[in-house]
N, C-alpha and C positions, 0 to 999 in steps of 0.2 A: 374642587376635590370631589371625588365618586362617594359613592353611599357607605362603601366599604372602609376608605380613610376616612373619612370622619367620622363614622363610629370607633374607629380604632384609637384614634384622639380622645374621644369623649371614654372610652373605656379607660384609655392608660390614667388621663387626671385624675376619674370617678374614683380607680383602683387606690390609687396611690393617695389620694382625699380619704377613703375610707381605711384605710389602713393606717392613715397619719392619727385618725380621729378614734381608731380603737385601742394602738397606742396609747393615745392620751388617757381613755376610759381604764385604761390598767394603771398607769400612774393615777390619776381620783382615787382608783379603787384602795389602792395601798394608802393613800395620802387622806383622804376623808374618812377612809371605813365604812361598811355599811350601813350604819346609821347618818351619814355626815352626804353620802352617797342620795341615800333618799330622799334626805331634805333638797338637795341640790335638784334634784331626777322631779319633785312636784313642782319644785319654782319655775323650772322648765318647763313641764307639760300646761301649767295655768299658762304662764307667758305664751306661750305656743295659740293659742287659744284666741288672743288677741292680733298676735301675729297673723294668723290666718286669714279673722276677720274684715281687718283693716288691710291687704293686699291680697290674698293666696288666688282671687278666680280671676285678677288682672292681669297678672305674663300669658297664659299660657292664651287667651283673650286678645292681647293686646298684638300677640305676635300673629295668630292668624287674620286680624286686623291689617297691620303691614304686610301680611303678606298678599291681602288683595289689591289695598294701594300700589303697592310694586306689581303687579299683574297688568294693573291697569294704567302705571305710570304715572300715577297721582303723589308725587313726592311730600304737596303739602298735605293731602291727607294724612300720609306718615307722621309728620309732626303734629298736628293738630291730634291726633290719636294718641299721641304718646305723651303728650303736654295732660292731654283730659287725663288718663291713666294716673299720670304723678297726682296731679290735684287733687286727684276722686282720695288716693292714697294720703297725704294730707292732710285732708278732710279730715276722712276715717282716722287715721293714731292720731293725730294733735287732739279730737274730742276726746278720744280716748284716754290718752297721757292726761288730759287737764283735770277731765272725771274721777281718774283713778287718785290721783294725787288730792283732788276735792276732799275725796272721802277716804280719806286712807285707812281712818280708823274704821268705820265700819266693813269697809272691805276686807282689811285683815283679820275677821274673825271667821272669816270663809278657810283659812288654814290650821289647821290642828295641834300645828307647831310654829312661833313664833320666829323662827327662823325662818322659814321658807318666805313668809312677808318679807322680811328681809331683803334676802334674794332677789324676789319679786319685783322690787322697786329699784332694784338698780339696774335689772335687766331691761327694766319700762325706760326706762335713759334713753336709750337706744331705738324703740319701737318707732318710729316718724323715720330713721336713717335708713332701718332696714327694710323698711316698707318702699321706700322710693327705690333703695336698693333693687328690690325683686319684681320692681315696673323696667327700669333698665333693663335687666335682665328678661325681660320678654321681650324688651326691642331688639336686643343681640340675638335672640333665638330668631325673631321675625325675619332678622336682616342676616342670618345664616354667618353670623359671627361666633362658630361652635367653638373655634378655640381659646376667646378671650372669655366665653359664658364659663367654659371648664377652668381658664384658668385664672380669675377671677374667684372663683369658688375653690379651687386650691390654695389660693394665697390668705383668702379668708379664716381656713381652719390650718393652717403653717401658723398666720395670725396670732390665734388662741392658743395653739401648743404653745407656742413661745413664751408668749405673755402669761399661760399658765402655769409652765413649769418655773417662768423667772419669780411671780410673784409667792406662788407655794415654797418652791424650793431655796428662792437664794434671800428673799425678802423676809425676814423672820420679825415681823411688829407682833400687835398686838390686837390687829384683826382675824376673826375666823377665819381660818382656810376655807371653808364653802362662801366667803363672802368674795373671798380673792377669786377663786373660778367665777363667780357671776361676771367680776370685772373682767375677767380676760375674755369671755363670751365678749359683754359691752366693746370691749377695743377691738374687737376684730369685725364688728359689725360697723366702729365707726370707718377702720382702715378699709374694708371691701366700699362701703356707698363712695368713699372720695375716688378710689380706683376707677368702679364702674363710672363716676360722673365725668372725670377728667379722661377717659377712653370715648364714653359718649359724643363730648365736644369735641375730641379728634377727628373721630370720625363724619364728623360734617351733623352732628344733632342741635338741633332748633329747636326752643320753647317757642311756640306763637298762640294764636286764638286757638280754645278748644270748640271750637262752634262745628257742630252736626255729628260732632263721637260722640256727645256726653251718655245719649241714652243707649245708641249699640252698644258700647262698652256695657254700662250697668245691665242691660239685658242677657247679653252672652253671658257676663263674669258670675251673674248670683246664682247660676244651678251647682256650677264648682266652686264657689265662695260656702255654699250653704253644705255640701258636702266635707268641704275639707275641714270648715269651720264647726261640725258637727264631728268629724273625727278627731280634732283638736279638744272638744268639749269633753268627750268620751273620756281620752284618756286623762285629761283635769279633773273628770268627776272619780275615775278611776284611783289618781293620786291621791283623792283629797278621800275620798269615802273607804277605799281599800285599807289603810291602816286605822281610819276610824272603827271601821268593823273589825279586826281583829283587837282591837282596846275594849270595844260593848263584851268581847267574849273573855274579857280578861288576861287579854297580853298588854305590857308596859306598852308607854311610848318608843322606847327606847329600842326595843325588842319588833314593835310591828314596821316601824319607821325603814329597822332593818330587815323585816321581809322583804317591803318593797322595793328597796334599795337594790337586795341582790337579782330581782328578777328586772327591775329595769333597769341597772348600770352595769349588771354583770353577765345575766343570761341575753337580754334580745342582742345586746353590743354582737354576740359569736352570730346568733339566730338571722341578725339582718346582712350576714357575711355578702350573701349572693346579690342584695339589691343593687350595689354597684352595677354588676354586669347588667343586671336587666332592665334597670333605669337606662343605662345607654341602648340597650336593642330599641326598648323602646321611643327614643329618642329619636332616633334614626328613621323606623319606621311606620311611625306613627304617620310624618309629612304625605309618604305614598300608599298608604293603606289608605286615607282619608281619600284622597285623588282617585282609589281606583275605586270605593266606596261611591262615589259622588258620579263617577262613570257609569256605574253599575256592572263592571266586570268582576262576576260574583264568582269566576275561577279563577284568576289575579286574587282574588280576596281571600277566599281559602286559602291557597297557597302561603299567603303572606302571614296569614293568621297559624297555620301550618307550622312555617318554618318556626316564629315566635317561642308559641306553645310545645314545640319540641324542645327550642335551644332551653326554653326556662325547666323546663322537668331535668334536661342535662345537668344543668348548673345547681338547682338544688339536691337532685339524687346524689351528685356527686361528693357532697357534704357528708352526704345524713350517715351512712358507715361509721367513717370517722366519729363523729359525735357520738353517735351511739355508742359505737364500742369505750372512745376515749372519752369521753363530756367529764366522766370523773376528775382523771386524770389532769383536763385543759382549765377544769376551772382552780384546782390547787394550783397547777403550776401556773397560771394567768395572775389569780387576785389572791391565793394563799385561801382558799373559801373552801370547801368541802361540800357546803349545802347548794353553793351558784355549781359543782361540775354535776352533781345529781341530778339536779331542776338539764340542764343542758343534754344530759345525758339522754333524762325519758321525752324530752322534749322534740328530740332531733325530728321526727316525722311534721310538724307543723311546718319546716320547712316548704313542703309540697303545697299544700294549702294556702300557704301566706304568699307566694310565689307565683302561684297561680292566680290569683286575687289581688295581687299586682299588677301582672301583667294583663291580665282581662280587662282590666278597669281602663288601662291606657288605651288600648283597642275598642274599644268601646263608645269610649269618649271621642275618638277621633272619630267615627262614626254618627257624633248628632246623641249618643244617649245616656247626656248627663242625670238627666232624671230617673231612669232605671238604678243605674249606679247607684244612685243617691238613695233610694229606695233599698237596695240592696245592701249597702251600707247600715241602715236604720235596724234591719232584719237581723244583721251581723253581729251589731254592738248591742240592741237588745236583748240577745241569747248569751255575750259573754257578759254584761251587768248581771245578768238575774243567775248566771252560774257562777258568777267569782262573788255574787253577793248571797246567794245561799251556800255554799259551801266553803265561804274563809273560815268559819270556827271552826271546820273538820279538817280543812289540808292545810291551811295556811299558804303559801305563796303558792304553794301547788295547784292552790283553786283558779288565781290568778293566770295561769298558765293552762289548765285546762277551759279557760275561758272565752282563752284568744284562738285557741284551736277551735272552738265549736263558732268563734266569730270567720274564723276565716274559713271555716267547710262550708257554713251556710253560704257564703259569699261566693267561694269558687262557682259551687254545684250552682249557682242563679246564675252567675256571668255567664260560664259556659252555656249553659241550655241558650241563653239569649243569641250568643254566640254563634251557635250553631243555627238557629233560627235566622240570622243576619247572614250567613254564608253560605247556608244550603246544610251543609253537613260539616265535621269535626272529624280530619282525619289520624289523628294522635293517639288512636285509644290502643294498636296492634303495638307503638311506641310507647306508651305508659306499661303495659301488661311485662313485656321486656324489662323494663327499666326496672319494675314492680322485684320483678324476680330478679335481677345482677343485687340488688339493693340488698332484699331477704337473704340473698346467701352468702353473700359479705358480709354484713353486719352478724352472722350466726358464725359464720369462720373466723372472724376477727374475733370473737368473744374466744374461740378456741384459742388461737394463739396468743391474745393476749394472757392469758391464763398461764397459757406455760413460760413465755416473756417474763412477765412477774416474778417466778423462782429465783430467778439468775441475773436479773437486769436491775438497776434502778428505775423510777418510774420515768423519767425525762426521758431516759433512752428508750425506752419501752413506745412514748408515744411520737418518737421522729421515727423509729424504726418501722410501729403500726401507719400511719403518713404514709413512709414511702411503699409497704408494701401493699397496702390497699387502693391508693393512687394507680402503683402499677397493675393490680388485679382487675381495676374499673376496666382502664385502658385495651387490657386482652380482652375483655367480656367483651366491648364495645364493639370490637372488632370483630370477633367470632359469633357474635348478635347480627351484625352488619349493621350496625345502629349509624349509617355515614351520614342522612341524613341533616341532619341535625350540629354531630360534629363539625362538619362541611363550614356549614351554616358560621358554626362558633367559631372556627378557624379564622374566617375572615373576616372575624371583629378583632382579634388578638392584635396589638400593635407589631409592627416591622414585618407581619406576615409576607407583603408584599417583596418585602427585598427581601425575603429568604427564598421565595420561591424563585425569586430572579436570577439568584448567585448562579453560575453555569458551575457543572457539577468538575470534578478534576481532572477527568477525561476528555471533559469538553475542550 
């Protein structure tokens, strides 16, 4: 399959995975509340933490591993790389699991709320499944198995919907509803490792001797272990410090639990809309940027970095209107909240930033500079700690949020210059300035209209009709901008593109 169907693959599951799982985050949101939300939303961020630790810088490691065994036709090195990968992962959660459960008491006073321990420890259940889990998953990435990686990871969070909506909704005991979503997490992490294993050994996979990976593995894996696993930390110290500091200024628990509740199960759920799409660009072209990187065809490189960084300004620009004008509107009709459509409302422009900070980092990485990154990263999350930790007594969630904007500006403005330094030059900025202005004068026209919408409409109607007509408004600008580039670009990620262009027309 070309570069073009499998990214259209990995787009349509990514899409359709991301949408299953914001679903879900609107039912939580009605069904825990945002108090019950936030509890749930730190159990997560701490677990996440260890999750990281004990796998995150092995797949993506493990796969350009197999992919030079396959180069060179070394099939046992394949195994023997992918046997050390599970084991290293092993290792790592089973100490962890035994540690944690060791001292569970002292551990638990690391959470503010005796609940999120809770949580915490039934999610650890699972940490050793899911960690082999996501060493598999590097070998199906290595061995260009995109369709079983995507849909494996579809069935994972179908999984969780299920199991979450059966145990909240139809299962009525006499356990918390935040204790029941930790479990539906837990079962869908046990259903995805048995899938990926017994796919594994279909596919012709062999445990043997790990003899001569053990130390390239550990070598490659800890500059992305150490990064991710510091991005994992950030936002754990963030969950766990963020409502502590609004309680030192005199809000209840009850009350800061649900600040944070709404900004992390309510507002980023809309916010992280776009990463589907871009995690697949990425995905896709990370394999041949790296190749042409290693070539040193430093116009191949531009280019591809080019295309990238235009499709990703597309995909978030094309949000931010909407939100902006509607955020109010989307987070009442979403989770019944008033305060999550405000926060989404003034928020929409982090979009660009978080987007771009995204996408840079994969690019980058595929080029050899995890440690920039990782640097870069440290620059990020030190400027949104010291701002959502000096200014939560004065905005409250708002601090939170203008946090993560000053974390992902610092971050972009670094990638890029590096970026640009790694290619020569950055030719997107005559494409941002465009984008800049269709964005400004949508978002200022759409306030109009919705204003006069309002009078006459209900509000639902108000925001499919705002939808569709700023949707269409993008679409003429784009065209009359000439912005084809980029569109082009995205066109050919879109699934079935291929057989639409094919259909012979009715004349034909």
């Amino acid at each position: 399959m070309n570069l073009y169907g499998t990214a259209a693959i990995v787009t349509l599951f990514a899409a359709f995975e991301h949408g299953l799982g914001f679903l879900y985050r609107i039912i939580l949101s009605r069904t825990l509340g945002p108090e019950g939300l936030g509890v749930y939303q730190v159990a997560l961020s701490v677990f996440a933490v260890f999750l990281t630790l004990s796998s995150s810088g092995l797949p993506i490691t493990l796969s350009r591993t197999i992919a030079k065994h396959r180069a060179q036709n070394f099939p046992a090195g394949e195994h023997r790389a992918t046997t050390a990968a599970i084991l290293l992962a092993l290792s790592f959660s089973l100490t962890i699991t035994l540690l944690l459960f060791l001292f569970r008491t002292p551990f638990s006073a690391v959470f503010s709320d005796s609940r999120c321990a809770d949580l915490f420890y039934i999610l650890l259940i699972g940490l050793s499944f899911t960690s082999v889990y996501a060493v598999l998953r590097g070998n199906f990435w290595g061995n260009r198995h995109f369709f079983a990686y995507s849909l494996i990871e579809l069935v994972e969070e179908i999984v969780m919907v299920l199991a979450g909506i059966a145990l909240l909704l139809l299962f009525r005991t006499g356990v918390p509803d935040v204790n029941k979503a930790a479990v539906a997490v837990l079962i869908s992490y046990l259903a995805s490792f048995s899938i990926a294993l017994v796919f594994f050994l279909i596919k012709g996979g062999k445990f043997c001797s790990p003899r001569g990976e053990w130390r390239p593995l550990l070598r490659s894996s800890l500059p992305v272990t150490a990064m991710r696993t510091s991005s994992s930390l950030v936002n754990s110290l963030i969950s766990v410090l963020f409502p502590m500091r609004l309680m030192a200024a005199g809000m209840s628990k009850a009350r800061a639990m649900s600040e944070y509740g709404v900004v992390g199960g309510m507002v980023m759920p809309i916010l992280t809309i776009p990463c589907s799409l871009i995690s697949s660009i990425a995905l896709v072209l990370v394999p041949e940027l790296s190749e042409s990187y290693y070539r040193g065809d430093r116009e191949t490189l531009s280019r591809l970095v080019k295309k990238a960084l235009d499709a990703t300004l597309l995909i978030a620009g094309a949000l931010i209107p909407f939100l902006a004008v509607c955020g109010e509107g989307v987070g009442v009709f979403l989770y019944s909240n008033a305060e999550s459509g405000m926060l989404i409302s003034r928020s929409a422009l982090i979009l660009v930033p978080m987007s771009l900070t995204m996408i840079s980092t994969s690019l980058l990485n595929s080029m050899g500079c995890e440690r920039e990154t990782l640097l870069f990263f440290v620059l990020g999350s030190a400027a949104m700690l010291l701002t959502a930790w000096t200014l939560a007594p004065l905005m409250g969630s708002g601090a939170l949020l203008l946090g993560m904007a000053a974390d992902y500006t610092l971050s972009a403005v670094c990638s890029l210059a590096l970026l640009a330094k790694k290619t020569g030059r950055l030719r997107s900025g005559k494409y941002a300035l465009l984008l800049s202005c269709i964005i400004f004068a949508l978002s200022v026209a759409g306030m109009g209209v919705r204003a006069v919408l309002m009078l006459c409409l209900d509000y639902v109607w108000v925001l499919v009709l705002l939808f569709v007509l700023l949707s269409a408004a993008e679409l003429l600008l784009f065209k009359v901008c000439r912005l084809f580039d980029a569109a082009a670009f995205l066109k050919k990620f879109l699934p079935f593109h291929g057989r639409r262009a094919a259909r012979p027309s009715p004349s034909g």
